[in-house]
C-alpha positions, 0 to 999 in steps of 0.5 A: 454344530454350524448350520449350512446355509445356502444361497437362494438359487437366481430368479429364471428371468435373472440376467448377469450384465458383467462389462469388461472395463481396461484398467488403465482406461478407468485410470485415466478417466478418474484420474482427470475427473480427480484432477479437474475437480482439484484444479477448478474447484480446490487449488487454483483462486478465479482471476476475478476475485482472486479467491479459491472456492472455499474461501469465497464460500467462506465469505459469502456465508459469513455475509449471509449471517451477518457477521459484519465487524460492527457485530459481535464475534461468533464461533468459528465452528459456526461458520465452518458448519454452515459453509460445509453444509450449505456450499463446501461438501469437504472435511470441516479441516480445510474450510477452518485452515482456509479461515484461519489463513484469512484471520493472519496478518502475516499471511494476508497483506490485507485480511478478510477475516477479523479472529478473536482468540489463538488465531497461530503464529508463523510456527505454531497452529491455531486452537481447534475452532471450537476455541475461536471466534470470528467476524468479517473484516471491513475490508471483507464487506468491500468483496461482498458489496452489492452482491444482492444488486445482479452483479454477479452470477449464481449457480446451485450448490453441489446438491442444487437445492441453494444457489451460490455465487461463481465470483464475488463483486470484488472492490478490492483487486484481492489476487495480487493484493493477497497474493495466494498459494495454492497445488494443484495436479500438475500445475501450482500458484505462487502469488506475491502479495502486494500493496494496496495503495500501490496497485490502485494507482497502477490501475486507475493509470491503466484505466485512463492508458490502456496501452500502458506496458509493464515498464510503466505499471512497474512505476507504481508497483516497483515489488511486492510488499510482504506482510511480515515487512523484510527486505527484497534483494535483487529486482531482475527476478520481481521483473521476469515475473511482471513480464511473464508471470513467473520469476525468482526473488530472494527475502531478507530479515531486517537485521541491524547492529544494536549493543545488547550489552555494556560490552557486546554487540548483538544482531538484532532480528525486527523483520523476517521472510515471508513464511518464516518463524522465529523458532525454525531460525533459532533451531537452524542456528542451534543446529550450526552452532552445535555442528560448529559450521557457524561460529562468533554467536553466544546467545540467541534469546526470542523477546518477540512480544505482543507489544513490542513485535518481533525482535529475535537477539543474536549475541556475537562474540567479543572479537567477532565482526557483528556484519560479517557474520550477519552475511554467514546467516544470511547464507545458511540460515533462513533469515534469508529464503526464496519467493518463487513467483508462479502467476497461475489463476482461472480466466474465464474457466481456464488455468492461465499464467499471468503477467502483472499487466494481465492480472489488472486486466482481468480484475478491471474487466470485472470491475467494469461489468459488476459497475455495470450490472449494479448501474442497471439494476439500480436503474431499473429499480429506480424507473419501477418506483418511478412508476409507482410514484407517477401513480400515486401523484395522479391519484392524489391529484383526484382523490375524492373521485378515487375514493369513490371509484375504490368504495363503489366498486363490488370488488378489488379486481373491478375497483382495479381495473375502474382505476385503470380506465378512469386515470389511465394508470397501469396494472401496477399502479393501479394495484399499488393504490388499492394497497395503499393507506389513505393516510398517505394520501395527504398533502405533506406526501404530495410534496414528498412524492414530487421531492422524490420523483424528481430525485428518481428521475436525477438518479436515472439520468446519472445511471444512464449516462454510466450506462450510456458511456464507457468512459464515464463507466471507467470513471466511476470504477477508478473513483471508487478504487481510489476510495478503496485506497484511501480507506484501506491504503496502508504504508509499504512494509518491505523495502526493495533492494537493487543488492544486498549493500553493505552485506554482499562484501562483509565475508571479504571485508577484514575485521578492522576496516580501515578509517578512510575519507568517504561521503554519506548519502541520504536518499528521498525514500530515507535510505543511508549509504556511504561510498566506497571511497574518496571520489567525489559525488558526480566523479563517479556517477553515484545517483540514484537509479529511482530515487534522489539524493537529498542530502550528502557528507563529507566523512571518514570509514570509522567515523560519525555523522549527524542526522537532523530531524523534526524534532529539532534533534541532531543524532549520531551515527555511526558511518562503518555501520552504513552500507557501501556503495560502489561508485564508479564509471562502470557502475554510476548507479546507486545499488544499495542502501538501508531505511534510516529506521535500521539505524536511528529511533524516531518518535512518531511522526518525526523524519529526518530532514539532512545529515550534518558533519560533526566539525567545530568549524565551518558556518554550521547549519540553518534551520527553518520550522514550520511556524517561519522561525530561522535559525543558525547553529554554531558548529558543536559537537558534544560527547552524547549520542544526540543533542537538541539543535534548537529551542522548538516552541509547543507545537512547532516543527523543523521543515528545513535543515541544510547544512551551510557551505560557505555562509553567503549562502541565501535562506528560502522559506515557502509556505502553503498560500504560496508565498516565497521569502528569500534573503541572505544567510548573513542576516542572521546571527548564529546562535548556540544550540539552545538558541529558540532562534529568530523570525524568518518569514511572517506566516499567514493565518491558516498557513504554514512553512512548507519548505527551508533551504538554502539556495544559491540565486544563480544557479537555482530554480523553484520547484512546486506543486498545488492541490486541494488541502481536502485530499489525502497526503501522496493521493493527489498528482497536483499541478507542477511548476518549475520556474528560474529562481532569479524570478524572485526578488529578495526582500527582509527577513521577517517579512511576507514574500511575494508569490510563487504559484497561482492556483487554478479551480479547486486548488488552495495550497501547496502541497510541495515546494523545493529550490536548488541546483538545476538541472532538478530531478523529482521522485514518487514515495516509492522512488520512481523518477518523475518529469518535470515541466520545463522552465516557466518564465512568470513567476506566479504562473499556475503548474501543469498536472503531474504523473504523480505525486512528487515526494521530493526533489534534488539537484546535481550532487555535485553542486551540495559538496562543501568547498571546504571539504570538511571531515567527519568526526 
């Protein structure tokens, strides 16, 4: 039978306390408490550090352990357990997720976290992280330095017993580098990544021109720089978004046309768009193929490795144009996807939409007051040992009577203050002493003592003047960016694209193209493209919108050319594989165009100097090698795909090539000490291209070729540009001249030259050089045009500073056709 049990009747004095409470109140209340805890505390990174909450907590507890990369690696479960228990009081998933993010290099342009172990891929997730291990990154030391130095402040953790930091120091501008993505309620952020080296010159120019609009940064950072590599397609959207913080651009695989086998080409797949793997590809395409929306593909094979990196194989029919079809998966496939760029970041405790020049504001007022902070505190560390050293060295000074006063005293607080009145020293100092061991008190530690006070007082005075003045302040903060560069700078990966090129028409183009006259060009930043039609350059308008044109043929639709490069190898290529430029009077820009690593394999550190035409006649080419050896090659062309121009000797390099255009021309050599050489191109006698070649110009001890061409005396002028051989190649601006060529008297070959350039203080040597065609135009790395001084009448005379470093130079295109138009083969 069940007992009946019955509640115990309320107390007398019981009172019911019932409150009535509107529903859609409480809704609305707990509702914004959810979303600002989302917003401020989960989704959105700090505009600063450019960090989420438990990213930073990541890195802070990781420099805490001391898991720093010359350390070994330890269990990921560690970490997690010790940022969920000490600082981030949410699930151990999101705090492993956001590690492991910061592990990948396909995700992070620069990553904070070094993994070991299955750390995932684009479309696979990563072991659980009792199978991984972990460690900081250097780079990841860069955001947590100084740290312990008063650079920031510290506010308790979500049960106040422990104080974490609101904002790391940051000496890497980590938000746009990294770029972040994050959804909130009600708001998202989609950030780019960027490249280092590019926002470090962007802004260090904003620290010495505040007032520098977005057009101006856009010079140094033309586009984001994905870590996946890829292309960018269309740079209007890229522009919206440095404006006005949001913008759209499209990505785009690196694809080229490869023949995978005897018989049949293939698509070839090294790059894809950020966010993509090679698997959700594949089963796109399976899916189209099945469907039958998508024809001409026989096989499609995934030999991605460790080893060789991505590299997804797209057989193509036999009778299917390998280039139309690239543009049917471009379309429908996600080798090509959409960045949707959407700036959204903390100021000062607030969601705020930045442009790219706010972005860099932010970051440096940051940098600026971390400087700061740590300038003061290294001060005032700096002025107590001061302190503490000035005592000592009077003790010392007295030592005997020190002695005595300390052993006849009854106790350490009367020997302490008997210190005090009898030296005239301080509280600290005087306690300092009475810790002190005697052995210290020698002679040898008197002179440490003064070597060290007179370095105390060195190092205040230095701490005083950033202290004192702003600029010196800001001098330091771009000091020390630049250092950030040159140690973590890494090359661009993705290239920036006007258009699509040779795609944007390759579903209207017919399968045989017919094989009509065309020029081929080759732009500063390695770029191939040939034109539309038989115009001639300069009739058209073709150039370069930022870039210029280095070299240009003659050739024909279905033809070939050829490419000279360091090595002293001259490669076929094939000109229908080239995009097409659309070169008219409406259009006089160049839109398109495609790395040269799309089309010609290059050994390490090899480049490709001109492009050649594959004709039997004509004066041929002239070649100039770093060690001052000149060469001139008959016009042969062999039934291989690359053959060697010329014999190099160990050690040696090509630095010049050019294509001859009538054999009067003149041949200028420029080498590093600042010498210029120049003689007719009759004075030397063609050779085959076995031939090793003969002197061209004698080269100094210690010196080296730093430029070959050929140039016509009338016309020409000399471009060139010194520096410190100490700094980092493309780092230094340098000092620029341009001077009327006709300055330079010729003189025999073989001999020393006369000089071209006076260096001025902390210059010894020429870090560019170039003579053609005037009127000149000149290009950053990146392709951005740059100024030239005007004409400077000595000859010797020193340069003026440059906006930046020049990477190359180029005369009218015009002025590089050969007279005697011959045809490519």
């Amino acid at each position: 039978m069940a007992r009946r049990t019955t509640q115990p009747p309320p107390p007398e004095d019981f009172e019911e306390n019932i409150l009535d409470i509107d529903v859609g109140d409480e809704m609305r209340s707990s509702f914004l408490e959810y979303a600002y805890s989302v917003i401020y505390s989960r989704a959105l990174p700090d505009a600063r550090d450019g960090l989420k909450p438990v990213q930073r907590r990541i890195l802070h507890t990781m420099n805490d352990m001391g898991l720093r990369p010359d350390r070994g690696h330890v269990k990921s479960a560690r970490v997690v357990g010790e940022v969920m228990g000490r600082l981030h009081p949410h699930g151990d998933g999101a705090i492993y997720d956001a590690l492991v993010r910061m592990a990948q290099p396909w995700s992070m342009r620069l990553p904070m976290v070094d993994g070991h172990g299955n750390f995932g891929s684009p479309d696979d997730s990563p072991a659980a992280m009792r199978y991984t291990e972990c460690r900081m990154t250097p780079a990841a030391l860069e955001m947590t330095a100084s740290i312990g130095e008063d650079t920031v402040d510290f506010r308790p953790n979500y049960d106040s017993r422990e104080l974490e930091p609101s904002v790391l120091p940051a000496a890497i501008p980590n938000l746009v580098v990294n770029g972040t993505t994050g959804i909130a309620v009600g708001m998202a952020t989609n950030m780019a990544p960027h490249n280092l080296i590019e926002v470090v010159q962007a802004l260090r120019h904003l620290i010495k021109h505040p007032e520098a609009d977005t057009e101006a940064l856009m010079r140094f950072i033309p586009g984001p720089d994905l870590p996946t590599g890829g292309k960018i397609v269309g740079l209007d959207g890229i522009k919206d978004a440095y404006e006005t913080g949001r913008g759209v651009f499209k990505m785009r695989a690196t694809a080229r046309i490869e023949s995978v086998t005897a018989r049949r080409k293939g698509i070839v797949v090294t790059e894809l768009p950020y966010g993509v793997g090679t698997e959700k590809v594949v089963e796109r395409i399976k899916t189209l193929v099945q469907g039958k929306k998508l024809q001409g593909i026989s096989d499609i094979k995934d030999l991605t490795d460790r080893e060789h990196g991505l590299r997804l194989v797209i057989e193509v029919k036999n009778g299917f144009h390998p280039e139309a079809l690239l543009e049917q998966l471009y379309k429908q496939t996600p080798l090509e996807d959409s960045f949707g760029i959407n700036n959204v970041a903390l100021v000062d405790g607030q969601p705020r939409t930045l442009g790219l020049k706010q972005l860099l504001e932010v970051f440096l007022e940051h940098r600026l007051d971390v400087v700061r902070r740590r300038s003061q505190f290294r001060r005032n560390k700096a002025a107590d040992r001061l302190h503490l050293v000035e005592g000592l060295l009077i003790a010392i000074l007295d030592i005997d009577e020190v002695i005595q006063v300390i052993r006849s005293s009854e106790n350490a607080a009367a020997a302490r203050t008997r210190l005090m009145d009898i030296f005239d020293l301080t509280e600290v100092q005087a306690e300092y002493i009475l810790e002190m061991q005697l052995r210290r008190l020698t002679k040898f530690s008197r002179l440490e003592l003064e070597k060290e006070q007179e370095d105390l007082q060195r190092t205040i005075e230095e701490l005083d003047a950033i202290l004192g003045d702003t600029d010196v302040l800001r001098g330091v903060v771009s000091d020390e960016l630049a250092e950030i560069a040159k140690t973590y700078g890494t090359p661009r990966r993705t290239v920036l694209l006007e258009s699509s090129g040779a795609t944007a028409t390759a579903a209207a183009t017919p399968l045989e193209v017919a094989d009509d006259p065309c020029w081929v060009y080759l732009s500063s930043t390695g770029l191939l493209a040939r034109s539309a039609d038989d115009s001639a350059p300069g009739e058209g308008g073709a150039r370069a919108r930022h870039d210029v044109l280095t070299s240009v043929v003659r050739g024909t639709a279905r033809g070939e050319v050829g490419v000279v490069t360091t090595k002293g190898r001259l490669i076929k290529l094939g000109v229908l594989e080239l995009p097409t430029l659309p070169a008219t009077a409406n259009d006089p820009h160049l839109s398109g165009g495609l790395p040269i690593s799309e089309f010609v394999e290059l050994g390490n550190d090899e480049r490709v100097l001109c492009l050649a035409d594959l004709t039997t006649d004509g004066p041929g080419l002239a070649l100039g090698t770093r060690d001052g050896i000149v060469k001139r090659v008959n016009p042969e062309v062999l039934s291989r795909d690359e053959w060697d121009v010329i014999a190099l000797k160990e050690g040696d390099e090509l630095v010049g090539a050019v294509q001859l255009r009538t054999g009067t021309e003149h041949l200028c050599f420029v080498t590093s000490d600042a010498q210029l050489l120049h003689y007719g191109a009759d004075m030397v006698r063609p050779q085959g291209r076995t031939g090793g070649g003969i002197a061209g110009v004698r080269v100094s001890d210690g010196a080296r070729v730093t430029w070959f061409g050929a140039v016509d005396p009338e016309m020409s002028v000399l471009v060139t540009s010194s520096g410190a051989s100490t700094s980092l190649p493309g780092t230094e601006n340098g000092s620029v001249k341009v001077t009327d060529f006709l300055q330079y008297p010729s003189k025999g070959r073989g001999t020393g030259g006369v000089r071209c350039h006076r260096f001025l203080k902390g210059e010894d040597v020429l870090v560019f050089a170039w003579a053609g065609d005037s009127p000149a135009r000149a290009a950053a790395s990146s392709g951005a045009p740059i100024d030239l001084p005007p004409t400077d009448d000595r000859r010797d005379g020193s340069g003026v500073p440059s906006s930046q470093p020049i990477a190359a130079c180029a005369g009218p295109v015009a002025a590089r056709v050969p007279t005697t138009e011959p045809v490519g083969g």
